[in-house]
N, C-alpha and C positions, 0 to 999 in steps of 0.2 A: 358179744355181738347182739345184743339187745337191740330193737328197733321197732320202733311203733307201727302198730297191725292198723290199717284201716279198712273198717266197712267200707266200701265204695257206692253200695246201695244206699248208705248213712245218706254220703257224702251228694249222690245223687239227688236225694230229698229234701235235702237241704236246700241245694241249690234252686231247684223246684217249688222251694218254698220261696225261697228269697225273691225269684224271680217273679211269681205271683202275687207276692209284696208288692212290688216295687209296680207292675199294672195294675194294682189297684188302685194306689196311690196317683198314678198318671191318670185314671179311670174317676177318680172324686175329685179331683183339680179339675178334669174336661166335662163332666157331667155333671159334678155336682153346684151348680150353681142355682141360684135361687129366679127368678122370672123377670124381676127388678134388676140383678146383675145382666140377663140376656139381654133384656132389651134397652137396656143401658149401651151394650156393647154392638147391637144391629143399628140404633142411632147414632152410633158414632163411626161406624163401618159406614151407615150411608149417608152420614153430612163430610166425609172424608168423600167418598163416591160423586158427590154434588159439586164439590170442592177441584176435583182435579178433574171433571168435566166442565164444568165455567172455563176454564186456563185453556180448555182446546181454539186449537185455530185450524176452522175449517176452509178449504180453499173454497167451496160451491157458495155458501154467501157472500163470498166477495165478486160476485162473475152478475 
């Protein structure tokens, strides 16, 4: 009847670690971009923005 003993505290650290990984990694994809990527991505956020306001149909200009 042998059976493997686990730390649990290991086991908790681990995870802790892993978990920390893995927002980091979330954390230098969402912040780590360089100034040229941002504002790359707000000129395209607001000619998207430009774009889908042109398309509105207001009823007060037509009256």
């Amino acid at each position: 009847m042998a059976s493997n003993v686990i730390n649990l505290r290991t086991v908790r650290k681990r995870k802790a670690r892993a978990e920390a990984s893995n927002q980091a990694s979330q954390n230098r994809a969402h912040f780590g971009r360089d100034k040229a990527e941002k504002a790359l991505d707000a000129h395209e956020r607001d000619q998207a923005d430009r774009s889908h306001d042109g398309h509105r149909i207001d009823d007060e200009t037509d009256q």
